[in-house]
C-alpha positions in Angstrom: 0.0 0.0 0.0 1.9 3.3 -1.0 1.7 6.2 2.0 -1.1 8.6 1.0 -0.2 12.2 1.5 -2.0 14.4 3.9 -0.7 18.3 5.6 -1.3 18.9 8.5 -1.8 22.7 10.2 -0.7 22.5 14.3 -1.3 26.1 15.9 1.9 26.6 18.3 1.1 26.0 22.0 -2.3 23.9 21.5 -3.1 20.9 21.4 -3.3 18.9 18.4 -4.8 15.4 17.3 -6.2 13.5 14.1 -6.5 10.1 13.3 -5.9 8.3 9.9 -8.7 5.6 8.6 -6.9 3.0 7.0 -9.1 0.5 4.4 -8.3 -2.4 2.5 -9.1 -2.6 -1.3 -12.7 -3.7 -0.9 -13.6 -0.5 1.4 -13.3 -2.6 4.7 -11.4 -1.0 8.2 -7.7 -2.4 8.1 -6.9 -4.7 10.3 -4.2 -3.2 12.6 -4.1 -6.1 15.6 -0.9 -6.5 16.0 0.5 -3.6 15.2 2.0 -0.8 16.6 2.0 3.3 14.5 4.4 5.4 15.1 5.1 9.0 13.7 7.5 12.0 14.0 8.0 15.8 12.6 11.2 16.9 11.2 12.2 20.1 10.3 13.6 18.0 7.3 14.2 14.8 5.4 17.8 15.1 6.1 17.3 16.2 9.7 19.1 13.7 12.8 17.0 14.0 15.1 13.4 14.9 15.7 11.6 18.2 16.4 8.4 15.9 17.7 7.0 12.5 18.0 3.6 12.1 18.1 1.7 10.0 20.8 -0.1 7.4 18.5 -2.4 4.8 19.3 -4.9 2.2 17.1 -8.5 1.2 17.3 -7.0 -1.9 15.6 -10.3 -3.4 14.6 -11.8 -0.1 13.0 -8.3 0.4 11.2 -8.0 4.0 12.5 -4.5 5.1 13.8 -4.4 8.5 16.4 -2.0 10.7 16.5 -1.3 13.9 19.1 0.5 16.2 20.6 0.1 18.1 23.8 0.4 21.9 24.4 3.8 21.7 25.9 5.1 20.1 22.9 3.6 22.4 20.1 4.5 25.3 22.5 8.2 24.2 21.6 8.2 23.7 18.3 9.1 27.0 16.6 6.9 28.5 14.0 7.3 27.0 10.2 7.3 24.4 7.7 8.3 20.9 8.6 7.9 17.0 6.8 6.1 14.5 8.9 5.2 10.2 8.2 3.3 7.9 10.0 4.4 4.1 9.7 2.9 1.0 10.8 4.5 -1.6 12.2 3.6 -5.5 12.3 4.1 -8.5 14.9 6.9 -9.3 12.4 8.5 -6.0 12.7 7.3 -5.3 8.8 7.0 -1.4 8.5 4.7 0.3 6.3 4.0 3.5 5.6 0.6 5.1 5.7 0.4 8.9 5.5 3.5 12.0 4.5 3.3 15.2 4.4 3.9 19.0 5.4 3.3 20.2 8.6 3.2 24.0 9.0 3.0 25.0 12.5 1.6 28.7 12.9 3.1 31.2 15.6 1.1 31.5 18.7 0.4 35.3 20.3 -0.1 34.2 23.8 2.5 32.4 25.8 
């Protein structure tokens, strides 16, 4: 399954969450028991290390991965454009990846 491709807009100093739906050929939920989602934000492709990691979670029967981000963290992130995935992972330690895409993170007024 190629990664579908999906921006994201996190206001700096809120909190942030979506979830991905995730359906097999024939329209059906994925089946995600088993597996475990994971996804972070770099401020590039090339970057070492990450400016956040999302706290994700499944509802592994309705196929639908969650992903979010508290306050504190968006609070730190500064202002500006940054590249983002979300991957899968199986009981075999298979990795797929599901979603890519910008993130733009907008300045926040009150501190």
């Amino acid at each position: 399954m190629p990664a579908a491709y999906t921006n994201l807009y996190i206001e700096q100093g809120t909190s942030f969450s979506t979830s991905i739906t995730l359906d097999d050929v024939y329209g059906d939920a994925y089946n995600l028991v088993g597996y475990t989602a994971s996804s972070q934000i770099r401020k590039s492709y090339y970057s070492a290390n990450a400016t956040a990691t999302f706290s994700a979670s499944t509802s592994a029967t309705e196929g639908i991965i969650y992903l979010s981000l508290s306050s504190a963290t968006t609070a730190n992130m500064a202002a500006g454009r940054y590249v983002y995935d979300a991957k899968i992972t199986d009981s075999g330690n298979n990795v797929t990846r599901v979603l890519e895409g910008i993130v733009e993170v907008s300045p926040s007024v009150t501190k």
